[in-house]
C-alpha positions in Angstrom: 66.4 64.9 232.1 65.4 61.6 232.9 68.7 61.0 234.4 68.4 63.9 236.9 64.7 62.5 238.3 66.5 58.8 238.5 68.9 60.2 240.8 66.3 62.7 243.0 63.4 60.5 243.3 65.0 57.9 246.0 66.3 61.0 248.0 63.8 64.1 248.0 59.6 63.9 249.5 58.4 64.8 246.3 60.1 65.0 242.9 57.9 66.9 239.8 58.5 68.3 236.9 57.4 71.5 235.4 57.3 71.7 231.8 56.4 74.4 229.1 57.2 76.1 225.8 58.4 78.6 224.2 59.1 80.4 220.9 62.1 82.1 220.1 62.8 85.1 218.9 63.7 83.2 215.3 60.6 81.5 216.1 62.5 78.3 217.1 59.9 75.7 219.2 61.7 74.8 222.4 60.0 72.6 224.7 61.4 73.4 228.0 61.5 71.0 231.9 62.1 72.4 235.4 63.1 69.9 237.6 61.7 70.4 241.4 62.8 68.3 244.6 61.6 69.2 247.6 62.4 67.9 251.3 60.3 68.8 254.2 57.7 71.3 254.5 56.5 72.9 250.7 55.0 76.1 252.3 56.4 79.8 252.3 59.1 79.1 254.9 61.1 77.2 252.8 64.4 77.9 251.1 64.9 77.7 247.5 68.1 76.9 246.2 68.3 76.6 242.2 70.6 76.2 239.4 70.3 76.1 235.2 70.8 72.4 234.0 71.6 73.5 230.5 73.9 74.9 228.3 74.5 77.0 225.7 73.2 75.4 222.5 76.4 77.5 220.8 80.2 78.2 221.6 79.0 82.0 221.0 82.1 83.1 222.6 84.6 80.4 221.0 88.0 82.2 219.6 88.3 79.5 216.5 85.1 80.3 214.0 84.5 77.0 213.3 83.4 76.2 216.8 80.9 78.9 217.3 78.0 76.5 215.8 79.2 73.3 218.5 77.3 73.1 221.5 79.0 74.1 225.1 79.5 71.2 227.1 79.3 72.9 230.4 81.4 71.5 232.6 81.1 74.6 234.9 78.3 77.0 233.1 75.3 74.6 234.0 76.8 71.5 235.1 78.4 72.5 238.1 75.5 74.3 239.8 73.5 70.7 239.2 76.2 68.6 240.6 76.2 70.7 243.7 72.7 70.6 244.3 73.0 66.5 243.7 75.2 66.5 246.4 73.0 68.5 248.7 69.8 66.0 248.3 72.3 62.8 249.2 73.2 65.1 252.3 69.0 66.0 252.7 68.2 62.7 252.8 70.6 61.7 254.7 69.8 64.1 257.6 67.1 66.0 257.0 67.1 69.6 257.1 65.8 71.7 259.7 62.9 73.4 257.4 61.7 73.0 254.1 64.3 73.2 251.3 63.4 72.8 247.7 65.9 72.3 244.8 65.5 73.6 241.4 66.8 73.2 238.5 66.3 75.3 235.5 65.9 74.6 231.8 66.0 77.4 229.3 68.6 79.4 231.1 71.3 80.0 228.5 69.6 79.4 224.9 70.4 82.5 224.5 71.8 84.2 222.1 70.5 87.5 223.5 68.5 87.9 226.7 65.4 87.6 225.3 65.5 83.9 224.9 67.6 83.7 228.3 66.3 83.0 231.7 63.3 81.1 230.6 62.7 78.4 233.5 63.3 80.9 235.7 60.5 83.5 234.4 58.4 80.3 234.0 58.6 79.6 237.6 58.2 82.9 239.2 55.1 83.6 237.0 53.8 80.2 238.0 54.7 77.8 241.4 56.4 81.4 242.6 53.6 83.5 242.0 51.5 80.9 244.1 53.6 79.2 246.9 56.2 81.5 246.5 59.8 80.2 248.5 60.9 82.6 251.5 64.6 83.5 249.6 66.6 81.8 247.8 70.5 81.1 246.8 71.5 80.9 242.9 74.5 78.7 242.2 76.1 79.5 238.7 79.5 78.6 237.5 80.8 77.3 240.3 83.8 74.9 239.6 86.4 77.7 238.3 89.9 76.5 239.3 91.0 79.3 240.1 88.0 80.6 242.2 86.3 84.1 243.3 82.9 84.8 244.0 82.5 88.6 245.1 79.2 89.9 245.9 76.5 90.4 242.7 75.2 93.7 242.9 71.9 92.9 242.5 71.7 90.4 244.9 73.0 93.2 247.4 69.8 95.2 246.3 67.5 92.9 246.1 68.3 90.2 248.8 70.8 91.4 250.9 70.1 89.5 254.1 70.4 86.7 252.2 73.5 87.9 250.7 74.6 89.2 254.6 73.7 85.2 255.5 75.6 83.6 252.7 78.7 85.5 252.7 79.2 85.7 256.4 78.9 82.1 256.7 81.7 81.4 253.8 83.7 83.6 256.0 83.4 82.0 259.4 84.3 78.4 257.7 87.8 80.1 256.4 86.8 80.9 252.8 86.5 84.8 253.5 89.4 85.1 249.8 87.0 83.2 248.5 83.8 85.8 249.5 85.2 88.7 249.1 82.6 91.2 250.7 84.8 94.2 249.4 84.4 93.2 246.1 81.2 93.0 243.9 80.1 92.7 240.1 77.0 93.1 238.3 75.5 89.7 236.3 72.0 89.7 235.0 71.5 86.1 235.9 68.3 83.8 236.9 68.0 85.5 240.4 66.9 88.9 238.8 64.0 87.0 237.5 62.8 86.0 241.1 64.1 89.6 242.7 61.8 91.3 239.8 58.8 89.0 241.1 59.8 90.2 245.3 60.9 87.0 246.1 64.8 87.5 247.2 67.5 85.3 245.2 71.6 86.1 246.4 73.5 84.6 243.6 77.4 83.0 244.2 79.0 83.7 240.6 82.0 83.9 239.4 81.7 85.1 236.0 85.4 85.0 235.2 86.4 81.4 233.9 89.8 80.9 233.0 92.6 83.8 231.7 90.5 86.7 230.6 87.1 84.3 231.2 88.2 82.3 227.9 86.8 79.6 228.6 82.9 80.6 229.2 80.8 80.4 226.0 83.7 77.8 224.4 84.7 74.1 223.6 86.5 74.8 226.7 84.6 74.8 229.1 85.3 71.0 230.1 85.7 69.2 233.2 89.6 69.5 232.8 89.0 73.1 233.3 87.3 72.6 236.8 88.3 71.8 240.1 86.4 69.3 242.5 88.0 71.5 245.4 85.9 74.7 244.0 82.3 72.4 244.2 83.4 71.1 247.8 83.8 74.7 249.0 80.7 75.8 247.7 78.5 72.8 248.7 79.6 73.0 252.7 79.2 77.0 252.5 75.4 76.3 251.0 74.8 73.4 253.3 76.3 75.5 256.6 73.5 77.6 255.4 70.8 75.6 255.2 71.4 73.8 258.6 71.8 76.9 260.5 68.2 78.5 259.2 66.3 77.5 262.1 
């Protein structure tokens, strides 16, 4: 945490955070942090582009029993949505963008193990800085650094925000990366975006929730940087950037 507001305080207009707890279903005491950088102007016109910052406490998913009780590193599933987002606020500070953009990053997102104890920055926010100021839309990046990548369109996204979705994918497509978007294509995650599509403010969310052979690796010891590609996070952070600079 206090790495991530080392590196966004020299780059964005304001840096907060936004912290609060919660109680598990075990009745576990977590105390959770939102991170917030924002560039430009904060007011209803702005974009929102977010990602979870942590992992899963538990390899849930692990194939070897004695792993299921390690944490997940999260190479991809969490740390790949944050180091795009980094990225982004070098390239916002650099030249600024032509409205207000502001970058969030979510705690609580994968505790997990069921749903109820999932998605908890993200239902902080909307019930909180959302419910007052809330964004205009907003674009969810989530596991984002698969090899091998795919990111068809999320089903709820199309639903709930699909000129955002209509924005997003078309762009990927002018810049080459159409195999990449396929708009013929879809899948249906319940992710951080439902959270802010619930609460009318429109979220698309680039997925793709298949990581490695038969999406081994997500959930597992495996999900490590050797199973990512630095060719999947470039693509992604000039399709979200082409984005951003064209909404004027």
């Amino acid at each position: 945490l206090e790495w991530l507001q080392t590196e966004l305080r020299p780059l964005a207009d304001t840096v907060f955070l936004d912290s609060f707890d919660h109680v598990t279903r075990e009745g576990d005491e977590l105390h959770l942090t939102n991170v917030i950088a924002r560039f430009g102007p904060a007011d209803g016109t702005r974009l929102l582009l977010l990602t979870h910052w942590d992992t899963r406490p538990k390899a849930d998913q692990s194939l070897d029993a004695d792993d299921r009780e390690e944490p997940v590193v999260g190479a991809n599933d969490g740390a790949s949505g944050t180091a795009v987002l980094l990225e982004l606020a070098r390239m916002f500070h650099q030249q600024a963008p032509p409205g207000g953009v502001e970058l969030l990053f979510i705690d609580g997102e994968d505790y997990g193990p069921s749903t109820t104890d999932m998605f908890l920055g993200a239902r902080h926010y909307v019930a909180g800085i959302g419910s007052v100021n809330p964004p205009a839309y907003g674009i969810l990046l989530d596991m984002v650094a698969d090899a091998d990548p795919s990111f068809p369109v999320e089903a709820y996204s199309m639903e709930g925000a699909g000129q955002a979705v209509q924005r997003v994918w078309s762009i990927a497509a002018d810049m080459g990366y159409r195999r990449f978007f396929p708009m013929d294509r879809n899948v249906r995650v319940v992710d951080d975006h439902v959270q802010f599509i619930d609460a009318g403010i429109p979220v698309a969310d680039i997925i793709d929730f298949d990581y490695g052979p038969a999406n081994a690796f997500w959930h597992t010891s495996r999900d490590v940087l050797e199973n990512t590609s630095a060719q999947t996070l470039l693509m992604v952070g000039e399709v979200v950037a082409e984005v951003v600079y064209r909404n004027r």
